[in-house]
TIFI-64928 format. One record per residue (C-alpha): x, y, z; residue in three letters. Coordinates in steps of 0.001 Angstrom, whole numbers, padded with zeros to 6 digits, always signed. Example, Ala and Ser with C-alpha at 12.3 -4.5 7.8 and 13.67 -1.06 7.14 Angstrom:
2
+012300-004500+007800ALA
+013670-001060+007140SER
This chain:
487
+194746+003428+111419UNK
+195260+006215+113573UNK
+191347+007792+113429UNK
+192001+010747+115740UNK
+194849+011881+113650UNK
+192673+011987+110205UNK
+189916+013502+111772UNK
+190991+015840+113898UNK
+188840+018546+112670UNK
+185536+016535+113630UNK
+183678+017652+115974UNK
+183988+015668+119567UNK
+180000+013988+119340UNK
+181393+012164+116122UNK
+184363+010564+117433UNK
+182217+009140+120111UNK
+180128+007565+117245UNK
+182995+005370+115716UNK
+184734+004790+118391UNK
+181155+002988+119651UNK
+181632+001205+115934UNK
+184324-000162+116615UNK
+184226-001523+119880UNK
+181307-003643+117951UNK
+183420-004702+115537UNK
+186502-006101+117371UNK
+183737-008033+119590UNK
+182658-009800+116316UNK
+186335-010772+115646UNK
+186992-011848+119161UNK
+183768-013808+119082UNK
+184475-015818+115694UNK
+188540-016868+117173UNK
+187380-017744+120587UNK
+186260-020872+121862UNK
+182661-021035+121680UNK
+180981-018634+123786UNK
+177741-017083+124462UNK
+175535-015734+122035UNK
+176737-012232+120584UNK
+175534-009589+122650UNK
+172335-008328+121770UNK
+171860-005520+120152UNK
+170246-003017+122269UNK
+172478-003671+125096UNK
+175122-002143+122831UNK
+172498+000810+121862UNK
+171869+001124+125580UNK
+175688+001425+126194UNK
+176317+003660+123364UNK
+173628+005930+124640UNK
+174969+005691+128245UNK
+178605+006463+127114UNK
+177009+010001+125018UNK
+175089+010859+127638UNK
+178136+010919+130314UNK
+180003+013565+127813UNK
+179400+017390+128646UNK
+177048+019038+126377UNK
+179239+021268+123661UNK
+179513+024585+123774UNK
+177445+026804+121587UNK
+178773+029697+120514UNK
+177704+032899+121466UNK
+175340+035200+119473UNK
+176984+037802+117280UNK
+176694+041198+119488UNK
+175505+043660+116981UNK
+177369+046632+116161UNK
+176699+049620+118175UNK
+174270+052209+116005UNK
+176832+054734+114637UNK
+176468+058087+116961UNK
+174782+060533+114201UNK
+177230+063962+114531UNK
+174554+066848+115672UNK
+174432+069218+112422UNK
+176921+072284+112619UNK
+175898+075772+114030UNK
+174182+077761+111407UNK
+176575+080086+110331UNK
+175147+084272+111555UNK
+174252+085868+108786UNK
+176463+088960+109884UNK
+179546+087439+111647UNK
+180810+090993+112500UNK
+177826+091720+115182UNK
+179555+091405+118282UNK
+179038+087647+120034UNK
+176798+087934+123759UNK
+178965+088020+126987UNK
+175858+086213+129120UNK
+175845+084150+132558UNK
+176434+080617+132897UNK
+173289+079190+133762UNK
+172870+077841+138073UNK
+173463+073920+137817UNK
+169943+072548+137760UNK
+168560+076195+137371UNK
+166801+077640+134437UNK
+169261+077039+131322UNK
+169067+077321+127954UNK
+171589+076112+125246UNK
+171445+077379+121393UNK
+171361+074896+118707UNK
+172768+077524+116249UNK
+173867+081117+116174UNK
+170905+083516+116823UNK
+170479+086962+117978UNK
+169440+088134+120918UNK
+167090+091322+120254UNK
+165591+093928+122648UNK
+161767+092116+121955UNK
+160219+088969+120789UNK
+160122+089988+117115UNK
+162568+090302+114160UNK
+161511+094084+113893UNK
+163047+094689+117281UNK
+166635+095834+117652UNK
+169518+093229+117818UNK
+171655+093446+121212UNK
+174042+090683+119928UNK
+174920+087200+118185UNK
+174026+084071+120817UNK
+176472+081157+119182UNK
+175357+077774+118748UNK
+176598+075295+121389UNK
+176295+078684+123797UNK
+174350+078595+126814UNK
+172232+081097+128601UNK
+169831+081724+131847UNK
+166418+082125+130852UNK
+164574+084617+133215UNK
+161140+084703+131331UNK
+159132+083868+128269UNK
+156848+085433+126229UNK
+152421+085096+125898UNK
+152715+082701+122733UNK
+154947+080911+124565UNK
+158036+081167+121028UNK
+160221+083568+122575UNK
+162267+083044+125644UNK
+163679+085842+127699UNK
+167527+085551+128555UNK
+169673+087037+131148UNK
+172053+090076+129231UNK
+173527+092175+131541UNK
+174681+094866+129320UNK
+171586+095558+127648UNK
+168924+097989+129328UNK
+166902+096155+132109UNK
+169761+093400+131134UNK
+167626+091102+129248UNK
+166993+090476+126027UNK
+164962+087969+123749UNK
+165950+084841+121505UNK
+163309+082769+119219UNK
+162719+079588+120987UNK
+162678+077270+117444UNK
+166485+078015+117979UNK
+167288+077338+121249UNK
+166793+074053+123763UNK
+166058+074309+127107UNK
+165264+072950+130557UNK
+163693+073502+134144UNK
+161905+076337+133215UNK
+158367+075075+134708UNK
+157958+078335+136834UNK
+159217+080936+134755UNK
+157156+084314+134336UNK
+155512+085460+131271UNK
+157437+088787+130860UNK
+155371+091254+128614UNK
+156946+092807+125501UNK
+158098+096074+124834UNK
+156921+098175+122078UNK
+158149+098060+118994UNK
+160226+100950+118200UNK
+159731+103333+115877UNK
+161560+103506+112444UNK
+164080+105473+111771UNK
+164990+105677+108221UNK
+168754+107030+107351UNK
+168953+109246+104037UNK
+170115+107086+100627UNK
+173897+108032+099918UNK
+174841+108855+096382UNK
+177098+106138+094451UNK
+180394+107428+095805UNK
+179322+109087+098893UNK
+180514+107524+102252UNK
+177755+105342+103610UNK
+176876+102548+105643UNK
+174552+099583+105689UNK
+172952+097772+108478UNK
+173799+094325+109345UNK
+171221+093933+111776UNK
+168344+095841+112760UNK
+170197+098914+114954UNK
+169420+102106+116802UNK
+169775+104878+115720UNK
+170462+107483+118666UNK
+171120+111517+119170UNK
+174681+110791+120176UNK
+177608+108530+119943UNK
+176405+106086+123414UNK
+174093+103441+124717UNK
+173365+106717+127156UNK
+172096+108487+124191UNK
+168194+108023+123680UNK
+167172+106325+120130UNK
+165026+108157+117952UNK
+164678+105193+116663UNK
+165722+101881+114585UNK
+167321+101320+111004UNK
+166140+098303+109605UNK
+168691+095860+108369UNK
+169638+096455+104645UNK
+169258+099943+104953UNK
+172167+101996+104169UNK
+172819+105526+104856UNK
+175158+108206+103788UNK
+177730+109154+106385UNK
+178335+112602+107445UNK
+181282+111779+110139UNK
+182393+109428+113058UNK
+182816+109617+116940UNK
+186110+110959+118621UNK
+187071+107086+119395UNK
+185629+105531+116001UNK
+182886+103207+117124UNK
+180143+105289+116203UNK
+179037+106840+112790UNK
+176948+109708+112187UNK
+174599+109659+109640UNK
+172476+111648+107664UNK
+168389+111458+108805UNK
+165735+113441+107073UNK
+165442+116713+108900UNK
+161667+117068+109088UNK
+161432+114094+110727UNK
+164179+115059+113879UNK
+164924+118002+113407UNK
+168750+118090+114219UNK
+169433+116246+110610UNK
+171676+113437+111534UNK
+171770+110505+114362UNK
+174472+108041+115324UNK
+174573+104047+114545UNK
+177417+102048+116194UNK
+180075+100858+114073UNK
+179988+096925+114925UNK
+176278+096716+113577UNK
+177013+098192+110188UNK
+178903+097914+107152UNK
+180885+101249+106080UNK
+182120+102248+103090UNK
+184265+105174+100982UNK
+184294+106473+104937UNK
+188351+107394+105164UNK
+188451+111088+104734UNK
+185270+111858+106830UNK
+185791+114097+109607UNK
+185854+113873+113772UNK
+182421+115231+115149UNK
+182611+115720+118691UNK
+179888+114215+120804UNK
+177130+116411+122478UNK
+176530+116857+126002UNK
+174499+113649+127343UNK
+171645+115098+129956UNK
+172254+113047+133489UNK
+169309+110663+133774UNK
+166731+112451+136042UNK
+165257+110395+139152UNK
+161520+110646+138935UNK
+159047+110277+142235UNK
+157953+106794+143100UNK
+154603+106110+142172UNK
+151922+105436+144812UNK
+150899+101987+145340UNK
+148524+100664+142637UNK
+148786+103905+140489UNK
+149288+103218+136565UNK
+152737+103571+135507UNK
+155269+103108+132707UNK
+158837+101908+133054UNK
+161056+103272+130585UNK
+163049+100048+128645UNK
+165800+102172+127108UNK
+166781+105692+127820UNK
+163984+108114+126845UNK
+163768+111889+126339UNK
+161399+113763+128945UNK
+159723+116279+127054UNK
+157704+119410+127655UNK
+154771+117999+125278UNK
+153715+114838+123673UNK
+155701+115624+120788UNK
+159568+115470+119499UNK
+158784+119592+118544UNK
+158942+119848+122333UNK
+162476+120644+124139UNK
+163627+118021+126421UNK
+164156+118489+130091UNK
+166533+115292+130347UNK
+166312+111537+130509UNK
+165022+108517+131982UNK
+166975+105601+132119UNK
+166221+101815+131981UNK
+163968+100602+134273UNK
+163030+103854+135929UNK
+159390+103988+136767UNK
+156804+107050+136841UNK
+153382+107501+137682UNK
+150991+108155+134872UNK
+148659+110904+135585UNK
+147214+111280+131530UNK
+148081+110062+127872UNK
+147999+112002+124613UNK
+144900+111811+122044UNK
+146719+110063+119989UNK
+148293+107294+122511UNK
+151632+108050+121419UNK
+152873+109704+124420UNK
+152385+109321+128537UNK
+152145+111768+131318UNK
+154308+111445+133970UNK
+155043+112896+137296UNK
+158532+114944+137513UNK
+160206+116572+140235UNK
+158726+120404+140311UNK
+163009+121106+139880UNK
+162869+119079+137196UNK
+159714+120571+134982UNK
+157799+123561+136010UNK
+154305+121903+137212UNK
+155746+118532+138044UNK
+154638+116816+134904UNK
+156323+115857+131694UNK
+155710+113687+128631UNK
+157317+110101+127260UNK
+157076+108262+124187UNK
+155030+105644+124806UNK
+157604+103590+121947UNK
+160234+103846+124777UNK
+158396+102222+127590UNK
+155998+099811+129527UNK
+152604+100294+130621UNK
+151085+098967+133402UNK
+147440+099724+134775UNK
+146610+102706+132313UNK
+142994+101526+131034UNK
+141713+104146+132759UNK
+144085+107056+132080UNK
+142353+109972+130776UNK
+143090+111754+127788UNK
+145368+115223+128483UNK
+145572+117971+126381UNK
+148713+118882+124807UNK
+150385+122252+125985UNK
+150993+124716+123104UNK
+153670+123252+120890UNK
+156393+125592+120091UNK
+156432+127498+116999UNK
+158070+124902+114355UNK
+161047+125938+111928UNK
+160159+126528+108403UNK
+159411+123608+106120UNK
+162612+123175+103983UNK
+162953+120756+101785UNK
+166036+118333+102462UNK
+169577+119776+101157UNK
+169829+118137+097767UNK
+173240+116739+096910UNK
+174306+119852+095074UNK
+174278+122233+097886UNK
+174627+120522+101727UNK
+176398+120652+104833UNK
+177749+119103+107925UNK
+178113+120420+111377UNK
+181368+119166+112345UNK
+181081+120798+116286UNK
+178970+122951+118524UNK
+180298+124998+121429UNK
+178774+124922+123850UNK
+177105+121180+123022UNK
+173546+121263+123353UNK
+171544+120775+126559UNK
+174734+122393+128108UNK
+173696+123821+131748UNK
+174635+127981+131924UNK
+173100+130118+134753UNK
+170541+132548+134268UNK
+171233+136051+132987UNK
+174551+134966+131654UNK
+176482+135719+128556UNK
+177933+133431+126524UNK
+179080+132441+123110UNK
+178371+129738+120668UNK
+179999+128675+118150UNK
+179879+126151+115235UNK
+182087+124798+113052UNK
+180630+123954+109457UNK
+181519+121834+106226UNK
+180385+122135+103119UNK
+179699+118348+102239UNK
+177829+119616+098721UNK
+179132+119965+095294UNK
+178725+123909+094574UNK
+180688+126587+096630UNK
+178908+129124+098779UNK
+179789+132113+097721UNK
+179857+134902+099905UNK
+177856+137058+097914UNK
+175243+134821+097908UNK
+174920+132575+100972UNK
+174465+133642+104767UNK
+174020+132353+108317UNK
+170342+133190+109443UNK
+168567+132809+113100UNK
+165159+130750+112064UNK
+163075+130543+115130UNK
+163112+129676+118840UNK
+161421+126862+120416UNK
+159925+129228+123428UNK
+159385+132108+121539UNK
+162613+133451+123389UNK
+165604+134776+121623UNK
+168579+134519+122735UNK
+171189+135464+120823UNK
+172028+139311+121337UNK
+173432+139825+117466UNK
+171550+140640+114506UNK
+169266+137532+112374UNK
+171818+137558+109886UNK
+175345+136701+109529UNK
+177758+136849+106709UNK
+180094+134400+105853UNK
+183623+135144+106772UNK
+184605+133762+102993UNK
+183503+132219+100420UNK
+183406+128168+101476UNK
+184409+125710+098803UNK
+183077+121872+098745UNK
+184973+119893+101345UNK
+185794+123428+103358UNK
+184904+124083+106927UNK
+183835+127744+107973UNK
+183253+129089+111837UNK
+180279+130790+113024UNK
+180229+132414+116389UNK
+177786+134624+118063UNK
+176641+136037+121585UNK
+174001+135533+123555UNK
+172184+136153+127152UNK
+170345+133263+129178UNK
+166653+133865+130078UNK
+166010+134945+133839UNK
+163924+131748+134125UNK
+164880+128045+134422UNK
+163925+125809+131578UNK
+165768+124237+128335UNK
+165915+127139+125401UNK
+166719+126055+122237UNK
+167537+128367+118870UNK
+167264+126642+115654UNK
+169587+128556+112479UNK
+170819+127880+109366UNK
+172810+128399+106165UNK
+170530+129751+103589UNK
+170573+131220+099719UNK
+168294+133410+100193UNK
+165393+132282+102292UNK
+166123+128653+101097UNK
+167600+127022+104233UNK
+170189+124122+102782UNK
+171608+123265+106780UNK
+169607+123332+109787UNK
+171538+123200+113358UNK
+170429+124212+116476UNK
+171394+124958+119855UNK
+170241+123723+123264UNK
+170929+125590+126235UNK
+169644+124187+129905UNK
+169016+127459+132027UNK
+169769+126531+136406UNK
């Protein structure tokens, strides 16, 4: 019987058994056919050879342990999808390898302060990185690296954000919070537009323009017109609060609407940033974090005498009673005295605690209180000539001239409506005319008419500024003014 054949699949330990088996056996067989012989082995002596003959075979071969699977890799979860796609996506630095750096877990914005009520710059997309540059006192805010944004920072919410070597970074103190500018409510079918994020809202069509403020997000506004190259609207703002009547929001940060028939309104005249004297060492100081108006008083009702742009630094020498507004030293070409006023919303203090408290210079004689234009009867100024804060030499003659729309629903008859001077800022007229014009025609809704007029400059240097209107009677419906820097 061929064992080995039948039992192939056995494993090698039990073929040694029976093999050992049968060696006994065939000994017994031997024995009994034999002549007489010796006793039959004895029986440990085969154990003992049986154990010697296992114990010269190799040891089988366990198997291996089963390697466990590998842990599945867990996919990270997907950027979280902006809430406004449309706001344009950050152009930033790649981070220095083993520098500061920063990476975004999901899309976030990247405002102009460590709160949601400060103005959005741009989106930050997740998977993005950035070069941190500062943080902020709590410690949930990290500043990042944006060139094109004043000071070229801005600030994202750390809970959104990972990042790494950023042991010696500065705390970097916040801006003020800027002041609210609300836009006036359209009517159902008027053009408007709604902000996607929260967005500036500035006196012309430019980062270069100062902000009167910031439209929250949500808010929407009715549209009175849009820039020469279409990326800025301008909307309608309550008069009594800035006094021109309308600012301009850029078009990527809002949502517009029933806005394809409004008209071109040419940009005004942007005043040159004006250098301002360095400060002496360890004076108090502000340095201005966007481009802010230089005033005559603490007060919007004052003219302007130019600009300050981003990160330009003057020397405090007083504040305002109410805190609202800073001091600062000026070039003597700049302001008569050397000293002008900032908003304080516009910039950042440093060493003031012991500022004193200035008076405020007389504030120019303020237009009369009108209520705003109600739907029925309103108007647009579609373009000034010259634009304001345009430079003209003393004891010149010029003209002005504007160019206006009647955005209302009722006509203004010529029997009924005129053009009327209202007041001057400095108490200084300059128009050489009568107070009163008449309309050329009567002006339909949706009609423009032109106004023009003469005038003479002053003898003295300074910004003059004329504020008229379109009345019915002594009911003004359209405040606009005009601005005129005398060199």
């Amino acid at each position: 019987m061929n064992i080995e054949s039948k039992n192939h699949k056995l494993p090698k330990r039990r073929y040694i058994e029976m093999a050992a088996v049968v060696l006994v056996v065939l000994s017994l067989i031997l024995a009994s056919c034999a002549p007489a012989a010796p006793a039959t082995p004895d029986q440990s002596a085969i154990n003992t050879m049986v154990a010697a003959t296992l114990a010269a075979q190799p040891a089988p071969t366990q198997p291996p342990a089963p390697t466990a699977p590998p842990a599945p890799t867990v996919p990270p979860p997907p950027p979280q999808a902006t809430v406004n796609p449309s706001i344009p996506v950050a152009v930033v630095p790649t981070p220095v390898p083993g520098g500061p750096s920063l990476i975004a877990n999901f899309n976030t914005f990247i405002r102009g302060g460590p709160g949601t009520n400060y103005v959005v710059y741009s989106s930050l997309l997740g998977g993005k990185t950035a070069t941190p540059v500062g943080r902020s006192q709590d410690g949930l805010w990290w500043v990042v690296s944006v060139p094109p944004a004043p000071l070229g920072q801005g600030w994202v919410i750390a809970s959104m954000v990972n990042v790494t070597n950023v042991g010696n970074l500065p705390v970097v103190p916040a801006p003020p919070v800027p002041p609210t500018t609300n836009m006036v409510p359209p009517g159902p079918t008027d053009p408007q537009a709604t902000a996607l994020a929260e967005v500036f809202v500035r006196n012309g069509p430019g980062p270069q323009y100062p902000a009167y403020g910031i439209a929250p997000a949500g808010q929407t506004g009715r549209v009175l017109g849009k820039s020469e190259d279409g990326q800025w609207w301008t909307v309608r703002i309550n008069p009594a609060n800035v006094g021109a009547g309308y600012g301009w929001v850029a078009a990527a940060y809002v949502q517009a609407s029933n806005v394809s028939n409004v008209p071109v309104i040419k940009a005004p005249a942007a005043s040159a940033p004006q250098p301002l004297p360095p400060p002496t060492s360890g004076s108090p100081t502000v340095t201005a974090v966007e481009f802010v108006n230089v005033r005559s008083g603490p007060g919007t009702n004052y003219p302007s005498y130019g600009t300050a742009a981003p990160g330009a630094v003057g020397q405090v020498t007083g504040k305002s009673q109410d805190g609202g507004w800073w001091q600062v030293k000026v070039p003597t070409t700049f302001a008569l005295g050397g000293l002008a006023w900032v908003s304080a919303s516009f910039v950042i203090p440093q060493n003031t605690g012991s500022v004193p408290v200035v008076a405020a210079p007389p504030p120019p004689p303020p237009p009369p209180a009108s209520p705003p234009p109600a739907p029925a009867a309103a108007c647009q100024l579609v373009s000034q000539t010259p634009p304001d804060n345009s430079a003209v030499a003393a004891n010149t003659a010029y003209t002005f001239t504007w160019v206006l729309k009647n955005t209302g629903t009722v006509k203004w008859d010529q029997s009924e409506y005129d053009v009327i001077f209202v007041s001057s800022t400095t108490g200084y007229s300059m128009h050489s005319g009568g107070d009163v014009y008449d309309l050329p025609s009567t002006v339909e809704p949706g009609q423009t008419v032109t106004i023009s007029g003469s005038g003479i400059t002053p003898a003295t240097a300074g910004p003059y500024t004329e504020s008229w209107g379109i009345a019915q009677g002594s009911n003004v419906i359209c405040p606009f003014y005009v601005t005129i820097q005398v060199k």
